[in-house]
PABASE-590013 format. One record per residue: residue in one letter; x, y, z of N, C-alpha, C in turn. Coordinates in steps of 0.001 Angstrom, whole numbers, padded with zeros to 6 digits, always signed. Example, Ala and Ser with C-alpha at 12.3 -4.5 7.8 and 13.67 -1.06 7.14 Angstrom:
2
a+013190-005690+007800+012300-004500+007800+013200-003300+007800;s+012850-002250+007080+013670-001060+007140+012900+000030+007870;
//
This chain:
213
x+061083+015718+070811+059983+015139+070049+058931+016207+069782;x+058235+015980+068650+057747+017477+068275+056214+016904+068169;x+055114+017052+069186+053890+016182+068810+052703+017360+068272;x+051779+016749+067596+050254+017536+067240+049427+016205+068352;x+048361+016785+069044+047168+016805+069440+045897+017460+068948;x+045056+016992+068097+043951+017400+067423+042665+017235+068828;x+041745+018047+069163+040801+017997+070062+042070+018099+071585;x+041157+019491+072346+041413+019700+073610+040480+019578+074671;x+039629+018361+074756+038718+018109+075581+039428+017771+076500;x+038825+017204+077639+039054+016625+078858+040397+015547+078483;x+040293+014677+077737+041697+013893+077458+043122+014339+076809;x+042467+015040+075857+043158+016258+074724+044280+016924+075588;x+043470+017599+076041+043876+018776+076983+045231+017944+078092;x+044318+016537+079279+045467+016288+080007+046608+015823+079269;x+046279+015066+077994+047716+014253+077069+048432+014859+076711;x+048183+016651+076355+048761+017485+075728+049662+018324+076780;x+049220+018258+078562+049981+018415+079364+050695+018051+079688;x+050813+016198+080382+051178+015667+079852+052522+015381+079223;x+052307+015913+077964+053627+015757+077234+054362+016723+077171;x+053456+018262+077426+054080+019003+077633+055616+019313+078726;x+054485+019000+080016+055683+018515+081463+057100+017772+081656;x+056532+016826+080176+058075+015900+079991+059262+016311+078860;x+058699+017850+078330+059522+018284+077707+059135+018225+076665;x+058382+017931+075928+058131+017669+074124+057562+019191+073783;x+057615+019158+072687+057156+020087+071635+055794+020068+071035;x+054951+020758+071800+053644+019977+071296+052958+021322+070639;x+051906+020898+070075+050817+022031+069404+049748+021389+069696;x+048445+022095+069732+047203+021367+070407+046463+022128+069456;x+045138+021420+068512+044762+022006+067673+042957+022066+067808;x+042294+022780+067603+040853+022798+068257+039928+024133+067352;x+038800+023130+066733+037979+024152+066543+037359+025589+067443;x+037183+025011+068578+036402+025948+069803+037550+026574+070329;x+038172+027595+070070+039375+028154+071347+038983+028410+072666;x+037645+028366+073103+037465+027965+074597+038133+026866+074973;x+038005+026046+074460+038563+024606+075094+040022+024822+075845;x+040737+025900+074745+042417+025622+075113+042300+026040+076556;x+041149+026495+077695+041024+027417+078846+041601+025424+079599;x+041262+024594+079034+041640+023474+079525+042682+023192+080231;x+044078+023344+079358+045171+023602+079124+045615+024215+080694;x+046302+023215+081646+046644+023623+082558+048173+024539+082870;x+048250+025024+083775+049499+026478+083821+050761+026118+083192;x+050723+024409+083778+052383+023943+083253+052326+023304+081866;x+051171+023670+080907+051357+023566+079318+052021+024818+078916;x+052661+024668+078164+053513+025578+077776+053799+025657+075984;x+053063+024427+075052+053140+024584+074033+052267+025644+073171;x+051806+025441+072085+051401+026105+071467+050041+025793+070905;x+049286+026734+070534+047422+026677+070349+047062+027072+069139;x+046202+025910+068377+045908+027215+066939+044525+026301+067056;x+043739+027466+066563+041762+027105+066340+041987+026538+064840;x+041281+025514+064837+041151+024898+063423+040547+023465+063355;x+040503+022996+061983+040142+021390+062090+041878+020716+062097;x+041257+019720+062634+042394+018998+062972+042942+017976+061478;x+042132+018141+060513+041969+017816+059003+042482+018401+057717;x+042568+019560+058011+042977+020990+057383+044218+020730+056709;x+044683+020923+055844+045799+020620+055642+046813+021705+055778;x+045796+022931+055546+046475+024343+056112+047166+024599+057406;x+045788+024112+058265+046156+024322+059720+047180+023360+060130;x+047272+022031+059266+048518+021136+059960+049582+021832+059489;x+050081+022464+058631+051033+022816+058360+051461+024303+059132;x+050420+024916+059308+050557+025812+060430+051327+025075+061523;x+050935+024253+062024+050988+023225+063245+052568+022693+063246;x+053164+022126+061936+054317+021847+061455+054689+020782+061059;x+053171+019918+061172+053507+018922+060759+054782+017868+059791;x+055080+018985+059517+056171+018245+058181+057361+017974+058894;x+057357+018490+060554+059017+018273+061062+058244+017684+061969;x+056711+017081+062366+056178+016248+063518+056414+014862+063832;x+056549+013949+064687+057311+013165+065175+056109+012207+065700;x+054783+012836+066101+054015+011538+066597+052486+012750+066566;x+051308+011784+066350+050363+012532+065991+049655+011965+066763;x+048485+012540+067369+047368+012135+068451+045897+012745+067685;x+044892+012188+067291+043729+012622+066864+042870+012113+068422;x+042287+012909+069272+041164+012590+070606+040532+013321+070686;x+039810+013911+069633+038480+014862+069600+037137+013434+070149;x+035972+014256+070603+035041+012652+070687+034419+012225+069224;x+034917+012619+068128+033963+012290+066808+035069+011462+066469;x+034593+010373+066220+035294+009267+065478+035675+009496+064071;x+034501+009921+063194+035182+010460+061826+036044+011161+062184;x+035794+013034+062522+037500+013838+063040+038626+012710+063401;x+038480+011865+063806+039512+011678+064442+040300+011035+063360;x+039627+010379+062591+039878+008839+061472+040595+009899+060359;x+039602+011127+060029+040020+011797+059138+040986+012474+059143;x+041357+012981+060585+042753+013488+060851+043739+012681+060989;x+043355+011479+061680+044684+010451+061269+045194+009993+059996;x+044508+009681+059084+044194+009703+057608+045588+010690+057078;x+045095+011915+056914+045671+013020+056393+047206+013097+057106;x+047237+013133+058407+048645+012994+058736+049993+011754+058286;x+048506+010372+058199+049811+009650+058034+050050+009004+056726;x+049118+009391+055930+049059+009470+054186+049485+010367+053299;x+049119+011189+053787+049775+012478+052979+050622+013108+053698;x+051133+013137+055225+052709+014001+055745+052799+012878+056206;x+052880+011294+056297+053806+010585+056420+054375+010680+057965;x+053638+011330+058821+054011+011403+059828+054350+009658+060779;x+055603+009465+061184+056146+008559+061527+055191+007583+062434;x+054522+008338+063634+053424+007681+064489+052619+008334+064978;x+051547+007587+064661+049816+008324+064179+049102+007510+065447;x+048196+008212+066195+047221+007191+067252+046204+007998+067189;x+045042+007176+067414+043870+007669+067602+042810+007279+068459;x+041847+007781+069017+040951+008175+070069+039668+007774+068957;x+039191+006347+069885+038333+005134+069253+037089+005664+070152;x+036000+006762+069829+035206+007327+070616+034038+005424+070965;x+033245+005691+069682+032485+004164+069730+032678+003413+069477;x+032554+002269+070289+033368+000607+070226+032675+000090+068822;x+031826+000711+068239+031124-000237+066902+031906+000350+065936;x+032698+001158+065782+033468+001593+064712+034922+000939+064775;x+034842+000011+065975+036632-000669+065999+036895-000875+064343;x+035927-001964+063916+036449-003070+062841+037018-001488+061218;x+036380-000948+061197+036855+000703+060285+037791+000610+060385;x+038621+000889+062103+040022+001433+062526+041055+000439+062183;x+040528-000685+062424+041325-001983+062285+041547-002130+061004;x+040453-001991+060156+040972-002049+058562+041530-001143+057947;x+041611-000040+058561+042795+001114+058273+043881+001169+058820;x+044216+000215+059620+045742-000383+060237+045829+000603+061411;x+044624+001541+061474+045320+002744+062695+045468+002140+064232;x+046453+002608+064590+047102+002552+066341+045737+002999+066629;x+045098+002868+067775+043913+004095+068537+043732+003241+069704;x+043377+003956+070403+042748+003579+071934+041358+003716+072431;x+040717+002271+072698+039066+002515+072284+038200+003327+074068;x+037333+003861+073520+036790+004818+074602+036551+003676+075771;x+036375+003049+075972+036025+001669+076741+037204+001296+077913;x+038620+001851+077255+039540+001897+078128+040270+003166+078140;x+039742+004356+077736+040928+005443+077333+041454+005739+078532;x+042741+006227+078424+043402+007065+079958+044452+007742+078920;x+044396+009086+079541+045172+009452+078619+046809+009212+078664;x+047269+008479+079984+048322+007840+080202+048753+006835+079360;x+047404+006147+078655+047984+005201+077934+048508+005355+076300;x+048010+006733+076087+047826+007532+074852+049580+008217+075103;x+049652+008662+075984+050840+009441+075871+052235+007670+075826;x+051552+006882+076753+052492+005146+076220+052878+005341+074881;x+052002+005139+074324+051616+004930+073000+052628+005892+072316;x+052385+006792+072477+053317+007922+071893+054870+007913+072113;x+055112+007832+072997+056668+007872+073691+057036+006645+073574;x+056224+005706+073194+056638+004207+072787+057359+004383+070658;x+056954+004395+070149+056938+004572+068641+057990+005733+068720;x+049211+012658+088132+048858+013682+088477+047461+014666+088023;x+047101+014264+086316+045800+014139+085734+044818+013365+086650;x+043581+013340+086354+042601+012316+085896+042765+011040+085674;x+042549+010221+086095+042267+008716+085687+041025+008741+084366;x+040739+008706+083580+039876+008697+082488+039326+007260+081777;x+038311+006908+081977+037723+005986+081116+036031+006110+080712;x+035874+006061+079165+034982+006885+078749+033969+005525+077830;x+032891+005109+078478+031865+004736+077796+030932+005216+077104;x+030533+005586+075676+029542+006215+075399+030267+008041+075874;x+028966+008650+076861+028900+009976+076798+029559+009803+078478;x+029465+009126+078628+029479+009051+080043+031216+008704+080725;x+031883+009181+081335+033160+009097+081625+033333+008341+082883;x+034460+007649+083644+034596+007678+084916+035961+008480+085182;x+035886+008615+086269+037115+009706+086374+037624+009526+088521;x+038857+009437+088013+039341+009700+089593+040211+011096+089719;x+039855+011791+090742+040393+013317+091040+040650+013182+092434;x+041494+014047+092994+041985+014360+094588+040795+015958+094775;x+039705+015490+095825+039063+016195+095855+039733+018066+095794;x+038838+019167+095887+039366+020429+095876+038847+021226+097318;x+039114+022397+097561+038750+022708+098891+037057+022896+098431;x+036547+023032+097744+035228+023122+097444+034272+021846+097923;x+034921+020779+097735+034148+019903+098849+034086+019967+100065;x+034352+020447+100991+035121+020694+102370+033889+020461+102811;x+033576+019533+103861+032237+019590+104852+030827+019420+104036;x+031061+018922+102498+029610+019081+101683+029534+017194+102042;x+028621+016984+101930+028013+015370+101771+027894+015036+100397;x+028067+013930+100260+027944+013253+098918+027004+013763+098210;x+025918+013758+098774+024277+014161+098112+024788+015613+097869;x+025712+016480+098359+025796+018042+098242+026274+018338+096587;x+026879+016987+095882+027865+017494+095094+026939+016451+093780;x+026644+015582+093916+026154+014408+093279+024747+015357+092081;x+025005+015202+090813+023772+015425+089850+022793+014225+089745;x+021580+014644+089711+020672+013068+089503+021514+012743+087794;x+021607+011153+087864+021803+010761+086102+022944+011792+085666;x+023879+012383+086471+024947+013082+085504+026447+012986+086171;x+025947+012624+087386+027397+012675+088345+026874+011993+089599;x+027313+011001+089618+027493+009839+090671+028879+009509+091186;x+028710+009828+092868+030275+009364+093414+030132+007751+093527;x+031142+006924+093398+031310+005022+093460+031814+005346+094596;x+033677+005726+094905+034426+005067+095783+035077+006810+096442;x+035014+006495+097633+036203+007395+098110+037350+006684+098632;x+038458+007333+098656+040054+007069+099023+040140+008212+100243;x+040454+007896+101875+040763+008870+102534+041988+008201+103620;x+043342+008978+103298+044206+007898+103950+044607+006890+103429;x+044768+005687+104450+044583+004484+104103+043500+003783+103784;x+041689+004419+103879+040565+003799+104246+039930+003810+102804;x+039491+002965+102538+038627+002973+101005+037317+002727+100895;x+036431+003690+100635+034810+002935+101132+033886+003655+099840;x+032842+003065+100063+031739+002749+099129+031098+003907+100031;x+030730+004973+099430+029965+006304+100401+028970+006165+100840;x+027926+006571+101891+026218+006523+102133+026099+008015+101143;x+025434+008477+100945+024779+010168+100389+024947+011006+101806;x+024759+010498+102915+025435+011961+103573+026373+011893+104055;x+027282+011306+103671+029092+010679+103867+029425+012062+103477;x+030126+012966+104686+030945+014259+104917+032072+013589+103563;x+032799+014473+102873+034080+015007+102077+034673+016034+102715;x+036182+015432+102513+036912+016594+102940+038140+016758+101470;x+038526+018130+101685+039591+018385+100644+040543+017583+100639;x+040916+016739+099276+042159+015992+099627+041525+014165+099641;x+040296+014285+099632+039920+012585+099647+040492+011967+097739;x+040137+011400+097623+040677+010762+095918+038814+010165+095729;x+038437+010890+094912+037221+010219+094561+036887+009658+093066;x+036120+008588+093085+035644+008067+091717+034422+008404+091565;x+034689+008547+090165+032801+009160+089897+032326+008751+088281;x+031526+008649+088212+030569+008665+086680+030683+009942+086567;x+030220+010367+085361+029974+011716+085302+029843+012061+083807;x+028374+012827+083442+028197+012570+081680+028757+014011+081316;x+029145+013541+080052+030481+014831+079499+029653+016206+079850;x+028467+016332+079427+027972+017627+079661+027752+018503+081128;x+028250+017346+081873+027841+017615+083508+029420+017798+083920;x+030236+018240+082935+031612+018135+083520+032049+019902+084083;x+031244+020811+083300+031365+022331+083949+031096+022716+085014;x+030029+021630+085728+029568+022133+086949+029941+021339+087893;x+030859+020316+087198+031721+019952+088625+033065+019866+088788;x+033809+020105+087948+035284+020791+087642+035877+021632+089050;x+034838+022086+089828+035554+023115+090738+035447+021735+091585;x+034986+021052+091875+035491+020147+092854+036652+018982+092915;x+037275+019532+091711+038401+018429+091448+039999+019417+091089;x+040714+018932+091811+041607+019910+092415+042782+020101+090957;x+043045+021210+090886+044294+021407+089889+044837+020687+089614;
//
């Protein structure tokens, strides 16, 4: 199966792994080529900087022999507009898209597009979606994400309060073992707990090292 992924953010990036791991043929397409630093060791497809709209760059991409298309940049137009172009003009067989704000559903709906609204995204359910027609747990309200990770050795012996941003990163739940609890702020972490957290997209660089490969 030969897929395009337009946007390599935080979802981008794991869906495009992802599919990578299970063998597909993917291309991951992104204005910012920082982003592709996303792109974990066992991606193995291919990277080109561009809009995901382009009709140049899709064809760079290959669209014309592509098999299933993913638009999950966070701009709802990019995304609409890249789904648009793939499945109107290259006819690409199955098109999904990444529904950033819930007030733009009724748009998506009247353009018949597949998409998955930010309210429930995982990118597990995106790659469903795809293969239907070890990441992150991901669900994205607004700017603000929740996310479950297996802590990294960088938590080791820090307290909740050690790692926690005011308003940008809040721990909910830890997983240690069998034991599941609601944290105090100086609740010790150790490497290896499974934690849930809020966390607003811009606060995601400075806490990335605490969430394990």
């Amino acid at each position: 199966m030969n897929v395009i992924v337009v946007g390599c953010g935080r979802v981008g990036s794991q869906l495009a792994t992802l599919l990578s791991v299970e063998g597909r043929n993917v291309v991951v397409i992104d204005k910012d080529p920082e982003s592709f630093k996303r792109l974990g060791t066992l991606f193995n497809g291919v990277t080109i900087k561009g809009l995901g709209f382009d009709e140049d760059i899709l064809e760079e991409a290959g669209i014309r022999e592509c098999d299933a298309f993913a638009a999950v940049t966070n701009y709802d137009n990019t995304n609409l507009m890249a789904a648009e172009v793939a499945r109107k003009i290259f006819e690409v067989p199955h098109v999904v898209a990444r529904l950033y704000n819930p007030v733009r559903e009724r748009t998506y709906q009247q353009l018949g597009l597949d998409y998955v609204c930010g309210t429930t995204l995982v990118a597990e359910v995106l790659l469903d979606k795809i293969k239907a027609g070890h990441g992150h747990h991901i669900a994205s309200v607004g700017d603000v994400e929740v996310v479950q990770f297996r802590a990294s050795k960088a938590v080791e012996g820090k307290t909740v309060s050690d790692i926690e941003i005011a308003r940008r990163f809040k721990v909910a739940v830890v997983t240690r073992e069998d034991a599941m609890f609601v944290p105090e702020r100086d609740a010790v972490l150790h490497a290896g707990d499974i934690i849930v957290a809020s966390v607003k997209e811009e606060a995601f660089g400075k806490i990335e090292r605490y969430m394990e490969d």
